[in-house]
LUMBA-363268 format. One record per residue (C-alpha): residue in one letter; x, y, z. Coordinates in nm, 2 decimals. Layout:
BEGIN
+---------+--------+--------+--------+
| residuo |     px |     py |     pz |
+---------+--------+--------+--------+
|       a |      X |      Y |      Z |
...
+---------+--------+--------+--------+
REM end
This chain:
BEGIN
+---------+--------+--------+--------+
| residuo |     px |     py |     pz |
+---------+--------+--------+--------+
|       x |  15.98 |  20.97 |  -6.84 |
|       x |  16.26 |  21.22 |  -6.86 |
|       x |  16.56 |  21.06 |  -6.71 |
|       x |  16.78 |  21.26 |  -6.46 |
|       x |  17.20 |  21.25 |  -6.59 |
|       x |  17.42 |  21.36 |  -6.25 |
|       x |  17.74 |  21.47 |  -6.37 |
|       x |  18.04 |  21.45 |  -6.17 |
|       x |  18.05 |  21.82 |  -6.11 |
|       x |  17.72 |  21.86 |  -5.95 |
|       x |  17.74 |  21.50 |  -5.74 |
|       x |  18.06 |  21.64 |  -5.59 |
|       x |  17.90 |  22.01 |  -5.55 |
|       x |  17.63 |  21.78 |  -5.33 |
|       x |  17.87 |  21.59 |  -5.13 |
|       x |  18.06 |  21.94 |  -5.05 |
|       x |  17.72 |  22.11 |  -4.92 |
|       x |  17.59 |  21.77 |  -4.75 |
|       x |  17.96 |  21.80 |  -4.56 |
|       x |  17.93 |  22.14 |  -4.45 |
|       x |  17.55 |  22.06 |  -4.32 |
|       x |  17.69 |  21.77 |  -4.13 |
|       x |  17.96 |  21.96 |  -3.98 |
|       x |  17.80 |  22.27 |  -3.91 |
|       x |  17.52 |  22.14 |  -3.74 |
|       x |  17.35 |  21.82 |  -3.75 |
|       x |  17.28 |  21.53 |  -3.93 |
|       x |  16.92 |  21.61 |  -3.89 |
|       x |  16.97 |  21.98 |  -4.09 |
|       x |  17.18 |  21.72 |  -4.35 |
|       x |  16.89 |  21.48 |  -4.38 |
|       x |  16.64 |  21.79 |  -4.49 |
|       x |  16.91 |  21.97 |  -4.72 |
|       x |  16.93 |  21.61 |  -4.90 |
|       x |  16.54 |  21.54 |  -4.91 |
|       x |  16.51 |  21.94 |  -5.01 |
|       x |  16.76 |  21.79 |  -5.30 |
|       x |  16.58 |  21.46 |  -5.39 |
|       x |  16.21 |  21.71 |  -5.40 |
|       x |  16.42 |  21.98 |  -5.65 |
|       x |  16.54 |  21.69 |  -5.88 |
|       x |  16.22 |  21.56 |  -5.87 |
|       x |  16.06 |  21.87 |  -5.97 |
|       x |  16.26 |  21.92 |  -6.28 |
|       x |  16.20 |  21.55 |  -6.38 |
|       x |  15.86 |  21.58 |  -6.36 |
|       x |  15.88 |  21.97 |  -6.53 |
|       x |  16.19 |  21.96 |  -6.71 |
|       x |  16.13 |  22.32 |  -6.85 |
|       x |  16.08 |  22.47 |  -6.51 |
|       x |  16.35 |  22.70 |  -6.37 |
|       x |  16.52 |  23.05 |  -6.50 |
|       x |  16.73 |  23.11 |  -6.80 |
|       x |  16.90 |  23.39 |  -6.62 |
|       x |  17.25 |  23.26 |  -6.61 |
|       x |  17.24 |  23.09 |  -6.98 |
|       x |  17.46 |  23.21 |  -7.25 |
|       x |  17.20 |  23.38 |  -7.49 |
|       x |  17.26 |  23.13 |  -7.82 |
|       x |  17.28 |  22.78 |  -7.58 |
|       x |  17.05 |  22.54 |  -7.71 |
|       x |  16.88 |  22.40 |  -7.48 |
|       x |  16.96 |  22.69 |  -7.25 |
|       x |  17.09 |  22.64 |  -6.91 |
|       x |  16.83 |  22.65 |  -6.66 |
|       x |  16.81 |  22.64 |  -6.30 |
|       x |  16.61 |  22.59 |  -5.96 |
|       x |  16.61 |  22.68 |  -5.68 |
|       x |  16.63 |  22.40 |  -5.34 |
|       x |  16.37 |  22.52 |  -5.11 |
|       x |  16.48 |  22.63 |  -4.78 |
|       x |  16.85 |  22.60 |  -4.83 |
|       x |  17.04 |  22.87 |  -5.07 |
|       x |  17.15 |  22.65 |  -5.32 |
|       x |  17.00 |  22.60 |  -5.66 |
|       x |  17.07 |  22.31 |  -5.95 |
|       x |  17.19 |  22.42 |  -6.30 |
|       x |  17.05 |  22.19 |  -6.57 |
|       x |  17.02 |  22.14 |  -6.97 |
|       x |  16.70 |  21.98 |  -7.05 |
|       x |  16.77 |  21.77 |  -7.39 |
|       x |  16.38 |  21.69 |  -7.44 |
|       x |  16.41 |  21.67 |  -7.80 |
|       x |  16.66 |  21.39 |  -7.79 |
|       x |  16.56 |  21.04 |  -7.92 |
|       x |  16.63 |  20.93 |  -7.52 |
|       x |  16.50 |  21.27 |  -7.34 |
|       x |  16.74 |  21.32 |  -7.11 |
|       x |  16.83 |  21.59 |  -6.85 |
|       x |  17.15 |  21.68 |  -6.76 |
|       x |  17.25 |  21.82 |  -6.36 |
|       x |  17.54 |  22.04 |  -6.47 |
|       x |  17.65 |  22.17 |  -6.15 |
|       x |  17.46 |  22.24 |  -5.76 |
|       x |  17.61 |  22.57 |  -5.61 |
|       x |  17.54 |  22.83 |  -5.34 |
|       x |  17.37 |  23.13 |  -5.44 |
|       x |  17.56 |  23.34 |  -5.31 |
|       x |  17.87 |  23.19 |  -5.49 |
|       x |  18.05 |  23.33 |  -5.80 |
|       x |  17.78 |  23.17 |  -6.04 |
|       x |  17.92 |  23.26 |  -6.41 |
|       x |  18.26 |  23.17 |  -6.28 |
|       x |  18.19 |  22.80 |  -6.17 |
|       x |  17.96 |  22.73 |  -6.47 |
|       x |  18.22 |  22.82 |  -6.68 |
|       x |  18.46 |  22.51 |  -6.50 |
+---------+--------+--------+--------+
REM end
């Protein structure tokens, strides 16, 4: 199986939107935004080619795909390195849609 890599970036991206849920509402609306997480990851583990290449540069190989969390604006930004001797994917960055998307992929 494809393994999932979480770097730093994206598990701090997750602790910032799991705080925000927690504080601006309840820990019930932060429990779904992290199970509406743990199903997106899961997805892309299980169809690590899924997603759009819309925010990609045009030449990155593998290209930079991403998908969207259901029922909460935020979507997860991955390489898929399936050709690797150890297929691998790697969780780049988590971030709000409606956030400045080319500027924090390029941190």
């Amino acid at each position: 199986m494809t393994r999932l890599v979480l770097f730093a970036r994206a598990a701090d991206d997750l602790e910032q939107a799991f705080a925000y849920y927690l504080d601006a509402a309840k820990l019930q609306l932060a429990e779904r935004f992290r199970d509406a997480v743990g199903e997106a990851l899961a997805h892309i583990e299980r169809h690590p080619s899924t997603g759009s290449t819309r925010h990609s540069v045009s030449d990155a190989q593998p290209p930079l795909r991403f998908w969207t969390i259901n029922k909460f604006p935020y979507a997860v930004f991955c390489f898929a390195h399936l050709q690797h001797p150890d297929p691998h994917i790697h969780i780049v960055r988590v971030l709000h849609q409606a956030s400045d998307i080319p500027h924090h992929l390029q941190d």
